[in-house]
TIDRENKE-571559 format. One line per 10 residues: number of its first residue (from 1); their letters; for each residue x, y, z of C-alpha. Coordinates in Angstrom, 2 decimals. Example, Ala and Ser with C-alpha at 12.3 -4.5 7.8 and 13.67 -1.06 7.14 Angstrom:
% TIDRENKE-571559
1> AS> 12.30 -4.50 7.80; 13.67 -1.06 7.14
END
This chain:
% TIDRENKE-571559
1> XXXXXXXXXX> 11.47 -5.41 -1.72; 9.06 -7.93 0.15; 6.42 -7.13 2.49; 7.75 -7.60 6.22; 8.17 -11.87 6.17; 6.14 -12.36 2.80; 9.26 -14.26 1.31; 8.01 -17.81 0.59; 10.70 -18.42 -2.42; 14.34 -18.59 -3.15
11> XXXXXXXXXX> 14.91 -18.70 -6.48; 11.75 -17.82 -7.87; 11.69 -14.50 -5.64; 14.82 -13.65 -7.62; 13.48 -14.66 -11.12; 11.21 -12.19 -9.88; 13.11 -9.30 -9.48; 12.61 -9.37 -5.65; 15.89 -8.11 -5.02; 15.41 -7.63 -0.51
21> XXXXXXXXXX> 13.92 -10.14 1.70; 12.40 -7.54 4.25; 13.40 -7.18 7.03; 16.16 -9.43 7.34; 18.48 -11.14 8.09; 17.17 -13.52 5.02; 15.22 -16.24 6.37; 13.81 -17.97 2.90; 16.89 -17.33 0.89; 20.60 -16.29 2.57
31> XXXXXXXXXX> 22.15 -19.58 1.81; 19.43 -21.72 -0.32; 20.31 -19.79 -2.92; 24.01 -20.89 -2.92; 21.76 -24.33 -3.38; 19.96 -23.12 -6.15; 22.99 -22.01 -7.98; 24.91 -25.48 -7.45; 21.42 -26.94 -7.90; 21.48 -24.62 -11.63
41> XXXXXXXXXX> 17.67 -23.46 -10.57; 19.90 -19.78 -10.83; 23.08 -18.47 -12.25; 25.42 -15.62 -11.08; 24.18 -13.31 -13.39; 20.58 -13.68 -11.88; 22.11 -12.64 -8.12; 23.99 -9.86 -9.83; 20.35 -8.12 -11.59; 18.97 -7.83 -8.05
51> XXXXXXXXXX> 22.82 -6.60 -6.46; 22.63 -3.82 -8.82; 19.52 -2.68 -8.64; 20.36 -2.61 -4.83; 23.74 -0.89 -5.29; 21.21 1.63 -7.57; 19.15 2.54 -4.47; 22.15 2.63 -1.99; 23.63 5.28 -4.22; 20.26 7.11 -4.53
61> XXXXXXXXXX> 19.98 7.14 -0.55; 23.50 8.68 -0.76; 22.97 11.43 -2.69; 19.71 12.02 -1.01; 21.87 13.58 2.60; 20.34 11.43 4.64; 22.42 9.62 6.97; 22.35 6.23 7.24; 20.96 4.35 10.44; 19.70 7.75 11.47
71> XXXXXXXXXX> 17.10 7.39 14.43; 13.93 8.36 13.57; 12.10 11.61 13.92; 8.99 13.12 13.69; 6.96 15.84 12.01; 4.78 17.58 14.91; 4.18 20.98 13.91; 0.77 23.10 14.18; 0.34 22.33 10.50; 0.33 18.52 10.85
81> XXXXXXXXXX> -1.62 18.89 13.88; -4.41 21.04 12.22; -4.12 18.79 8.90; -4.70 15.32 10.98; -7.34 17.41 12.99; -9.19 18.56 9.57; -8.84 14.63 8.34; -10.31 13.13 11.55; -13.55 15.59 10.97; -14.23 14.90 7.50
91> XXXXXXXXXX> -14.32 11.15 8.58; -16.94 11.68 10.86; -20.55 10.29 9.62; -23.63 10.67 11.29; -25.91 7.85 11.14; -28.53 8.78 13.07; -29.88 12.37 14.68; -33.62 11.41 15.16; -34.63 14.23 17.40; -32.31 16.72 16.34
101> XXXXXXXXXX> -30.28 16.21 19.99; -27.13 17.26 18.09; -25.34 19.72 17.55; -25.43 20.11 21.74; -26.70 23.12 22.53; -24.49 25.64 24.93; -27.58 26.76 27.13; -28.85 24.42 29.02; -26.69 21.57 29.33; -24.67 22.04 32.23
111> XXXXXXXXXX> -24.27 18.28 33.14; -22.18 16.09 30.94; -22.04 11.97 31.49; -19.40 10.58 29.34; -19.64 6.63 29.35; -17.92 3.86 27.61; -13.91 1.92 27.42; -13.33 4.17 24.16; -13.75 7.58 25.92; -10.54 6.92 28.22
121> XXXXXXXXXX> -7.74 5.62 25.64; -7.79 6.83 21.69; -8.72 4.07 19.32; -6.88 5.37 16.63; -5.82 2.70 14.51; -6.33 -1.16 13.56; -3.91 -3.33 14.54; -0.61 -4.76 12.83; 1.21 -2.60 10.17; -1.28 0.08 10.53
131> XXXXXXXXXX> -0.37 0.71 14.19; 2.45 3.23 14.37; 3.58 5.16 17.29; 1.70 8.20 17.31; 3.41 11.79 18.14; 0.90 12.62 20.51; -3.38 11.25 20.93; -6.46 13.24 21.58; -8.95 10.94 23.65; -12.76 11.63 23.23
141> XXXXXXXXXX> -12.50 12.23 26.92; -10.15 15.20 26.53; -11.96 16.32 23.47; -15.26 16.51 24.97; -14.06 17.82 28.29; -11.76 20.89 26.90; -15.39 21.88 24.85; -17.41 21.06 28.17; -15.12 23.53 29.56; -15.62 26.40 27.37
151> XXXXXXXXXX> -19.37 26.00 27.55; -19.08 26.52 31.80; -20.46 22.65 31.23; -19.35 19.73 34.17; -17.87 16.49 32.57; -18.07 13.68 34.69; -16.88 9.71 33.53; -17.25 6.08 33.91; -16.15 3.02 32.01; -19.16 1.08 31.92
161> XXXXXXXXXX> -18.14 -2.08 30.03; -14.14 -2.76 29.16; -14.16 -3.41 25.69; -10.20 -5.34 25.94; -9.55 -7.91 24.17; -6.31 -8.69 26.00; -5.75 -6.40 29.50; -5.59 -2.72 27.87; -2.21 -1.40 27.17; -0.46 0.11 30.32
171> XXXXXXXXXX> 0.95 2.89 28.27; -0.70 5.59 29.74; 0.43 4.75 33.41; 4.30 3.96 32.92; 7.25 6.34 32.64; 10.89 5.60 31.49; 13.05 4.63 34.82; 15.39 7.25 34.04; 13.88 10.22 32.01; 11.09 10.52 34.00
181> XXXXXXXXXX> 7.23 11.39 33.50; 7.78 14.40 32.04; 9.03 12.53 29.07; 5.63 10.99 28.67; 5.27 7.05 28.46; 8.27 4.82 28.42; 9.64 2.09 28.90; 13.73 0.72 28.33; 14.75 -2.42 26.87; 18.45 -3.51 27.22
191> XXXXXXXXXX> 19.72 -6.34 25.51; 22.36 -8.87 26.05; 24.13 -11.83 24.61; 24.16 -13.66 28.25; 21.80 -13.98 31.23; 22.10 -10.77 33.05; 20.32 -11.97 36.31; 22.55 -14.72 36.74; 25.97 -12.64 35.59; 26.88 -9.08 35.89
201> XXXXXXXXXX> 27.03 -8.03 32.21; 26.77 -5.04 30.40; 23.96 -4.61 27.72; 25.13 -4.73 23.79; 22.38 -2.20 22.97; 19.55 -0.48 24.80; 16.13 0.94 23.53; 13.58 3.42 24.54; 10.10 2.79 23.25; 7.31 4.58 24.11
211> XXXXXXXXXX> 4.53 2.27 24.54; 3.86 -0.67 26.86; 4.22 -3.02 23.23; 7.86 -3.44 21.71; 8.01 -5.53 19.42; 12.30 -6.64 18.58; 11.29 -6.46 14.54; 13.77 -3.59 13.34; 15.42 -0.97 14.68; 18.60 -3.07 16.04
221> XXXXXXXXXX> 22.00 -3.38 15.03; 22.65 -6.77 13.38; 25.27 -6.84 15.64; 23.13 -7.81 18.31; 22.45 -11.45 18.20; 18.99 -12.63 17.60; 18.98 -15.21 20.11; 19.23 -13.67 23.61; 17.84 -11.55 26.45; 16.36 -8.59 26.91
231> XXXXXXXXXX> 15.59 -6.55 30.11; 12.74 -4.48 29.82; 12.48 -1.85 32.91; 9.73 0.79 33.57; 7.93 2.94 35.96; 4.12 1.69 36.90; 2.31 4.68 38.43; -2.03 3.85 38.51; -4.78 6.08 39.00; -6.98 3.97 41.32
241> XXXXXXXXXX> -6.53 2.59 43.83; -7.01 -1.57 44.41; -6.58 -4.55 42.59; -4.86 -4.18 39.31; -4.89 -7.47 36.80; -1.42 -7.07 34.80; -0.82 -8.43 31.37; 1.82 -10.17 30.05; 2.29 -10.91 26.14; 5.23 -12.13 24.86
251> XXXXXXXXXX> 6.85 -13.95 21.55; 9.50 -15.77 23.23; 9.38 -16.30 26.98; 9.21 -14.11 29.81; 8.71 -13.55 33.01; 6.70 -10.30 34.82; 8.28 -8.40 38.00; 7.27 -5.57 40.44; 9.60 -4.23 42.55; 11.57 -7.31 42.80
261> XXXXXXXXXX> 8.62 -10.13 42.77; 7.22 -12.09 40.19; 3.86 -11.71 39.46; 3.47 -13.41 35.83; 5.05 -16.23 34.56; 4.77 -16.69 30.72; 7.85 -18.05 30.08; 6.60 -22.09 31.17; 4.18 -23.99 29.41; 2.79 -21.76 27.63
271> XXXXXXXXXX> 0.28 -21.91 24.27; 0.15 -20.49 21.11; -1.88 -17.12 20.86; -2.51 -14.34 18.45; -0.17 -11.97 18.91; 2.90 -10.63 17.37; 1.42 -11.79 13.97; 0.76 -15.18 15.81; 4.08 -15.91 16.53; 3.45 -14.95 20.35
281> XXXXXXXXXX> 2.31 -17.31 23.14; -1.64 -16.30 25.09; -1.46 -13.72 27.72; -1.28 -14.50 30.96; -2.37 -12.32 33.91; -1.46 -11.37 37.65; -3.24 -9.28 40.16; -1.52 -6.96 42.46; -2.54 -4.93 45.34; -1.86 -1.14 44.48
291> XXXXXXXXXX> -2.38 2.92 46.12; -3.40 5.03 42.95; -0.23 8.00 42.79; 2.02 5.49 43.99; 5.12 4.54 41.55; 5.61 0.80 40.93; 8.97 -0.73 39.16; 8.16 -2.96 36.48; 10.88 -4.98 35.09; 10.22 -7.62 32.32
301> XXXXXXXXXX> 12.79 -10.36 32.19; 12.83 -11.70 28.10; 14.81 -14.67 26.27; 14.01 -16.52 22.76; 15.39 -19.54 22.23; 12.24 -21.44 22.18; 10.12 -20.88 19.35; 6.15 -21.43 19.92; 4.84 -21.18 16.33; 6.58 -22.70 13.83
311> XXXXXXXXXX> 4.57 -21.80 11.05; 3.94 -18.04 11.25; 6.16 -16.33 8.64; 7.41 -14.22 11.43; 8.95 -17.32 13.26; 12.71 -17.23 13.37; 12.33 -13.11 14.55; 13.75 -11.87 18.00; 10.26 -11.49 19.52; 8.27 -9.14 21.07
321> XXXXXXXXXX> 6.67 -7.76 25.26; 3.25 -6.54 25.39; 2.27 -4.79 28.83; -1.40 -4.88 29.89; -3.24 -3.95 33.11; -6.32 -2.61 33.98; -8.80 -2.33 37.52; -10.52 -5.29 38.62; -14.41 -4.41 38.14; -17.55 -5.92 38.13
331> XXXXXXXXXX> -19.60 -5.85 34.89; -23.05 -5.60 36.52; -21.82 -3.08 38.87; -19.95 -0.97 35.99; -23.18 -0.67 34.04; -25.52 0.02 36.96; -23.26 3.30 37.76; -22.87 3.98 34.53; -26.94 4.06 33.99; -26.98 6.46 37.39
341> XXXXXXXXXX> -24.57 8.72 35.57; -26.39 8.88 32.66; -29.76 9.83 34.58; -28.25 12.72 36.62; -27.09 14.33 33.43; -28.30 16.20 31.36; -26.04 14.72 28.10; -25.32 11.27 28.35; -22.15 10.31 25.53; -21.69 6.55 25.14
351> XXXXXXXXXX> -18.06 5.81 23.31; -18.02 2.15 22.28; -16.60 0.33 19.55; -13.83 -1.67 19.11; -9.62 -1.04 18.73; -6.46 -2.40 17.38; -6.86 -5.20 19.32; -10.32 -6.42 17.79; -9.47 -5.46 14.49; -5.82 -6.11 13.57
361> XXXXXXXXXX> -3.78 -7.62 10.35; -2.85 -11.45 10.97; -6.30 -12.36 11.86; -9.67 -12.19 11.40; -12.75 -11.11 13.46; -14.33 -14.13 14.20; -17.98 -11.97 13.93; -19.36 -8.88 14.17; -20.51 -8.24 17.12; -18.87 -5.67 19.61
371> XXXXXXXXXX> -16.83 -6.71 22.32; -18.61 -8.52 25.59; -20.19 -6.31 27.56; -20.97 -3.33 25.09; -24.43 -4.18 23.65; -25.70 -4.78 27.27; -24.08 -1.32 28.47; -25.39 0.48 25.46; -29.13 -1.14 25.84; -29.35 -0.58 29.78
381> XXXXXXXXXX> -28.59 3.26 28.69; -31.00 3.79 26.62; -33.43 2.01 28.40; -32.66 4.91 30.79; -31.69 7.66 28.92; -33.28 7.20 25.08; -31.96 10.33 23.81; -28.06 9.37 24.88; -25.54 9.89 22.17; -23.93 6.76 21.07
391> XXXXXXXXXX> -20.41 6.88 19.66; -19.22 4.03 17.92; -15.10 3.74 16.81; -14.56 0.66 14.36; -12.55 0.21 11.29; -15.76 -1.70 9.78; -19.37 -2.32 10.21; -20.26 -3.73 13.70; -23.68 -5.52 14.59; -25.52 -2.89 16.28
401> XXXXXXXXXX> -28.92 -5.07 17.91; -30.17 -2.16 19.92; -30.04 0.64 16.60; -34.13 0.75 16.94; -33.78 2.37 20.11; -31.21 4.65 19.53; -32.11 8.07 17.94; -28.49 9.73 17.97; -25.61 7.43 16.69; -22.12 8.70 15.27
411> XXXXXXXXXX> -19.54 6.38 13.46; -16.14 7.88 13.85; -14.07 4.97 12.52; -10.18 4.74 13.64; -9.54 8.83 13.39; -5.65 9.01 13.82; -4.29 11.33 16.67; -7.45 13.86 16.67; -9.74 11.12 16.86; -11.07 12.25 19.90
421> XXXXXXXXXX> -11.21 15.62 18.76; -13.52 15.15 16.18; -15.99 13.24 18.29; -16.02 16.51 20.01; -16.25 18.59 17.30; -18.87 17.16 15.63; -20.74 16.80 19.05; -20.94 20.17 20.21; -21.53 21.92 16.37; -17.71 22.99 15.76
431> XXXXXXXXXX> -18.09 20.84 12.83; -21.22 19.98 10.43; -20.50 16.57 9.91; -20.19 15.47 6.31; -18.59 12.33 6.28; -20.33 9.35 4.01; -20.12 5.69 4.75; -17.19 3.86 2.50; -19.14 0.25 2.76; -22.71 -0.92 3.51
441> XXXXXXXXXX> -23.38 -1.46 6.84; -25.01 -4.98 7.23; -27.09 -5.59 10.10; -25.68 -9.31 11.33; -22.59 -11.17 9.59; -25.34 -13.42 8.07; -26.54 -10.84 5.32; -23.39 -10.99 3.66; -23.76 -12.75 0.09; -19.90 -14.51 1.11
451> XXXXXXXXXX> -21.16 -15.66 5.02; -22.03 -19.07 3.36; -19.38 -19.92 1.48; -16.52 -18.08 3.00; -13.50 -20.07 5.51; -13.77 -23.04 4.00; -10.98 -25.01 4.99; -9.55 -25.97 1.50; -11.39 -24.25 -1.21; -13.39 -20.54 -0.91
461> XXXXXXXXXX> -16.40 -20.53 -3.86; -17.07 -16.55 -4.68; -20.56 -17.71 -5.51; -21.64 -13.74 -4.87; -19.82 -13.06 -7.98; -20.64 -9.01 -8.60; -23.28 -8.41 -5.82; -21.45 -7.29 -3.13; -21.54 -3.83 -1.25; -24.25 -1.52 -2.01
471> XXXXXXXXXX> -24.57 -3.87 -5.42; -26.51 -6.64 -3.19; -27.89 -4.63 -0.27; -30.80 -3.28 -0.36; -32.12 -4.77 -3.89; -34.91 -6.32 -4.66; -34.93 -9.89 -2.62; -31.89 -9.07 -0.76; -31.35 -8.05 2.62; -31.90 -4.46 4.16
481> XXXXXXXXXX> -28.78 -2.65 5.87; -28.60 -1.00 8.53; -27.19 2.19 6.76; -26.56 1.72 3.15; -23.03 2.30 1.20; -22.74 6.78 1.30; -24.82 7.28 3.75; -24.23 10.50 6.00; -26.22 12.94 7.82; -25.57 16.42 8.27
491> XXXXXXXXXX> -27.03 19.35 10.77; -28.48 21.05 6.92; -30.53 19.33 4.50; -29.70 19.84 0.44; -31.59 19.12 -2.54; -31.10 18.08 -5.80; -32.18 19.80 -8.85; -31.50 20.28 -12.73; -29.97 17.39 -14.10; -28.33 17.56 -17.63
501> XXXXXXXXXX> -25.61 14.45 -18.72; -23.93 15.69 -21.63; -22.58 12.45 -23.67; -18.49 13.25 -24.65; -17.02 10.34 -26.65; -16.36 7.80 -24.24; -17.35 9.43 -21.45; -20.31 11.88 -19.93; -20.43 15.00 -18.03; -23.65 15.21 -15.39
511> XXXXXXXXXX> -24.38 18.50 -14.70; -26.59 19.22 -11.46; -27.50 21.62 -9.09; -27.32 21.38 -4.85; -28.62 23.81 -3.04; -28.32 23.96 0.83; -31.92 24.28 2.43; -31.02 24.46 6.22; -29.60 26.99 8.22; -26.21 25.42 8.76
521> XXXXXXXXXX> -23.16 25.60 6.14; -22.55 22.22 5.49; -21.09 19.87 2.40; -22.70 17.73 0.53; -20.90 14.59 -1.37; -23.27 14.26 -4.38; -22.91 10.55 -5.65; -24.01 10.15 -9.31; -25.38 6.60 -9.71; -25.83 5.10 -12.56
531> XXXXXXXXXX> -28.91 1.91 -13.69; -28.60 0.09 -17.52; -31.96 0.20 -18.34; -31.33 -2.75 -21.22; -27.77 -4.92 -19.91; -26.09 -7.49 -22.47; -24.19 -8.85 -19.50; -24.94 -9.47 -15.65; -24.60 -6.07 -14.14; -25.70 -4.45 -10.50
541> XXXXXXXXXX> -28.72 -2.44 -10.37; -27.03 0.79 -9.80; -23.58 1.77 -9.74; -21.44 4.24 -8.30; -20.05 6.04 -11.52; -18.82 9.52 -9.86; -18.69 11.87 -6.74; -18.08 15.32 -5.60; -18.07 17.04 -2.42; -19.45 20.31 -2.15
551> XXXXXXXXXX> -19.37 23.32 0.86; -22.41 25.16 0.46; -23.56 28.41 2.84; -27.17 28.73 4.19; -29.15 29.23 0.92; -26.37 29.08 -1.69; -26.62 26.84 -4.58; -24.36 25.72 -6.66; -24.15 24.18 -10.20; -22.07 21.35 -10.00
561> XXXXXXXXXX> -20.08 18.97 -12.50; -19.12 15.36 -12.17; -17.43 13.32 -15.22; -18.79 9.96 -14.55; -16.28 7.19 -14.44; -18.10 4.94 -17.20; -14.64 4.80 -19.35; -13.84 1.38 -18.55; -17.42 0.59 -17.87; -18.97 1.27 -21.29
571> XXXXXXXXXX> -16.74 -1.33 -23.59; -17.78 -4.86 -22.63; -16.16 -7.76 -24.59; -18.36 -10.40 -25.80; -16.69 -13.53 -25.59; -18.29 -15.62 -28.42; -17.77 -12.65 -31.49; -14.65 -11.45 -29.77; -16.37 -7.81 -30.59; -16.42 -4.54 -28.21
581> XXXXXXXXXX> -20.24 -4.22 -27.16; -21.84 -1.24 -25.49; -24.14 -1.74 -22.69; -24.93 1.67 -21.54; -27.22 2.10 -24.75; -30.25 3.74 -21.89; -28.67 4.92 -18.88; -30.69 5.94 -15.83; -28.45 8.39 -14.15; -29.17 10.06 -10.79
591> XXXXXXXXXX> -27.21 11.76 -8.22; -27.96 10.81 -4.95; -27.59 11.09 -1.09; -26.80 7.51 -0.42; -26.75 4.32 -2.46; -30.15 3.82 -1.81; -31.98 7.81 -1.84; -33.00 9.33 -5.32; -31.96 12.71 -4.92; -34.05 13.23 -8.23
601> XXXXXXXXXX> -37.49 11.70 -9.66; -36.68 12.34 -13.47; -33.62 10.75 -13.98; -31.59 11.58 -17.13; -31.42 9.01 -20.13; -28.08 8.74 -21.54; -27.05 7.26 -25.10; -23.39 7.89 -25.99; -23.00 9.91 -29.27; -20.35 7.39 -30.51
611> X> -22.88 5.04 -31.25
END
């Protein structure tokens, strides 16, 4: 089976084994491959391996008692909901807790300022394939004010900077037309094989979705034709009052309505944009007039017989609506409340970062920097406020120019439905964070061994070769991160202490002891890193060789194991001689906090016993 319109074959993709062009109908191959038969590129028999492994997996899905073209469901029980919630925490890492401002104390904060465009809507997933529909979200917002709540503590809010890249997503202000806003968000898209505003037809299918994106991918009979219309109807209600700036997204062409008048057009000359896997033409906006509580109609009128991007593998597909809107504001103004806010409270929580939007599949960031608007929101706070609390939500490092002035900084990555939760958690001590950085956190795009050299136009040189990561940061004559590859704070400190590697065959055993010297439980993920003291071949200064995670009570120590993942490491093949050479004859072996902390000053020497 293909990835979702990664077919670029006919006959090769059967000659190898690709048996379904996903997610059909068959755009590469259908009918060129009754050309490569008369062509003899194939024969029968080749068509006939990939029916039958087909007809294999039809009778497997048979047996299995699921029905076929089932609609799907979802798993939202208390145990999913506690097991996301207990995944969102672990991914939590503290950078930076300078002046010990968190955990937040319960006595005497009593005024809460929560600031920032990712307190309001849950960024909790990249873009593209990893953007599903979630079963429910948890905003920081929610999060913080539910624990605010509990503590007797007042939570008050402002946006400070809008961190969009397109108009946010009106999914949390629309309702289906018909079931209501009790349902929760919603919208309906009918489909037809004729223009339904110019005759009165009746709709071949119809669709609830319940966000303000649909994208027409799957989930349709093939019945329907892919060339048509589609009338997309939902229920606008805002929570402010003024001028709104709509947003209206589309691959194919389509027009924007409330209560009976147009207020985008995006279905005449339009130009090619990013969405919908680039398939889909640039946004275009409209402002509108509007009484916050007051329900708007929104109807959406969609056709796709004009194809904008011929070269995006998704070309040929039925299309897609994206809704946006959001409050006119001005930026100045926005940050100048937001500073007041901040001033006349005692806790001042900045959620930044960026979204799906910013970091999606089909494209790349074009830097690092945060969205417009953030840095200068983020700097005019802590000129105000130093101690403020700065959350950051990314899916990777983000430039952070104003990290010299912050003394409390939390990276909570793209945290699934609890996101928001375990921003809280981790703010107000229901959690001891204990989360370590997956990458090294550069402090500008330029640091990067591959910012030379990479998006060439034609030809990409991987002059960086092996240094890359925590292998070129932070090394002798290379740049300094910002945080280095595993780093992680926690509200308890832990220390290192009897080392012993044990050499077994191939492999070794290092044998340590952490004990926890705070007055928190906490966990500590003990990295063992490993330095070849005498190298045959080009290798990194250190290397990650194995990793444990350990929970640890006030006081308690505990002896601790890790079998360090040198199997593959310790053969190297030396090309001329053709003969399987050690080079881990003098190992310096260490565990550590980070890739860049010695948790111990006497490192082990390790020979293997093989030799």
């Amino acid at each position: 089976m293909s990835d979702w319109s990664g077919t670029y074959s006919s006959s090769e993709a059967v000659k190898a084994s690709l048996d379904s062009e996903m997610p059909g109908p068959a755009l590469m191959r259908g009918s060129s491959l009754e050309r490569d038969i008369i062509g003899g590129k194939l024969v029968p028999a080749d068509i006939d391996e990939c029916v039958l492994r087909v007809l294999h997996y039809v009778r497997e899905a048979q047996q299995s008692g699921i029905d076929f073209e089932k609609e799907e469901d979802t798993i939202n029980t208390p145990e999913v909901r506690a097991l996301l919630r207990e995944a969102a925490d672990s991914a939590i890492v503290l950078l930076k807790n300078e002046h010990k401002v968190l955990p937040i104390s319960v006595s005497d904060k009593k005024k809460i300022a929560v600031i920032g465009p990712n307190a309001r809507t849950a960024s909790y997933a990249g873009g593209g394939s990893a953007n599903l529909a979630p079963t429910y979200l948890v905003t920081p917002l929610q999060a913080i004010t539910r624990h605010a709540e509990s503590i007797g503590a007042e939570v008050k809010y402002t946006i400070g900077s809008d961190s969009s890249r397109w108009t946010p997503l009106l999914t949390p202000y629309i309702s289906h037309p018909k079931k209501g806003k009790a349902a929760g968000p919603g919208v309906q898209c009918d489909f037809y094989d004729q223009n339904p505003w110019e005759e009165d037809v009746k709709p071949l299918f119809s669709k609830f979705n319940n966000s303000a994106f649909s994208y027409f991918i799957d989930g349709i009979p093939k019945e329907v034709p892919v060339r048509g219309y589609v009338s997309l109807k939902t229920v606008f209600t805002p929570d402010e009052s003024g001028t709104w700036e709509l947003g209206l997204g589309v691959a194919g062409q389509a027009d924007l309505y409330i209560d009976g008048q147009k207020i985008i057009d995006n279905s005449t000359d339009q130009k090619e944009g990013l969405l919908f896997f680039n398939t889909g033409a640039e946004e275009r906006t409209g402002e509108v007039e509007v009484e916050a509580g007051k329900s708007y109609d929104i109807e959406v009128r969609f056709s796709n017989f004009k194809q904008l991007n011929a070269m995006s593998p998704y070309t040929g597909r039925r299309g897609g609506i994206r809704i946006g809107g959001k409050k006119r504001r001005d930026p100045q103004a926005e940050i100048e409340k937001a500073v007041k806010l901040a001033t006349e409270s005692d806790v001042a929580i900045v959620c930044v970062g960026t979204n799906s939007e910013w970091e999606s599949e089909a494209y790349d960031r074009e830097d690092m920097k945060l969205p417009p608007g953030t840095d200068d929101l983020v700097r005019a706070i802590l000129a105000a406020k130093p101690e403020a609390i700065i959350v950051n939500q990314s899916g990777m490092p983000v430039e952070f120019p104003w990290i010299d002035s912050a003394s409390t900084v939390i990276q909570a990555f793209f945290g699934g439905n609890e996101c928001g939760t375990a921003i809280a958690d981790a703010i107000f001590g229901t959690i001891n964070p204990s989360g370590k950085l997956p990458v090294t956190w550069a402090k500008v795009v330029e640091d990067f061994p591959s910012h030379e050299d990479f998006g060439h136009p034609i030809d990409t040189v991987y002059s960086e070769g092996i240094n890359v990561g925590y292998r070129y940061f932070d090394r002798k004559n290379h740049p300094k991160s910002a945080f280095p590859f595993g780093h992680g704070l926690s509200y308890t400190t832990f220390e290192f202490s009897d080392v012993i590697v044990k050499p077994e065959a191939f492999e070794a055993k290092a044998t340590f002891t952490i004990t926890n010297t705070g007055d928190l439980a906490g966990a500590e993920v003990a990295q063992i890193y490993v330095h070849d003291l005498a190298p045959v071949v080009e290798r990194p200064e250190h290397e990650l060789a194995g990793l444990k995670k350990v929970l640890l009570q006030p006081g308690e120590s505990k002896q601790v194991t890790v079998n360090l993942d040198v199997e593959e490491e310790i053969m190297r093949f030396e090309l001329q001689r053709h003969q399987p050479k050690s080079t881990f004859r003098n190992l310096f072996i260490s565990p550590d906090h980070s890739s860049v902390s010695i948790g111990l000053q006497e490192p082990q020497l390790y020979e293997p016993n093989w030799l």
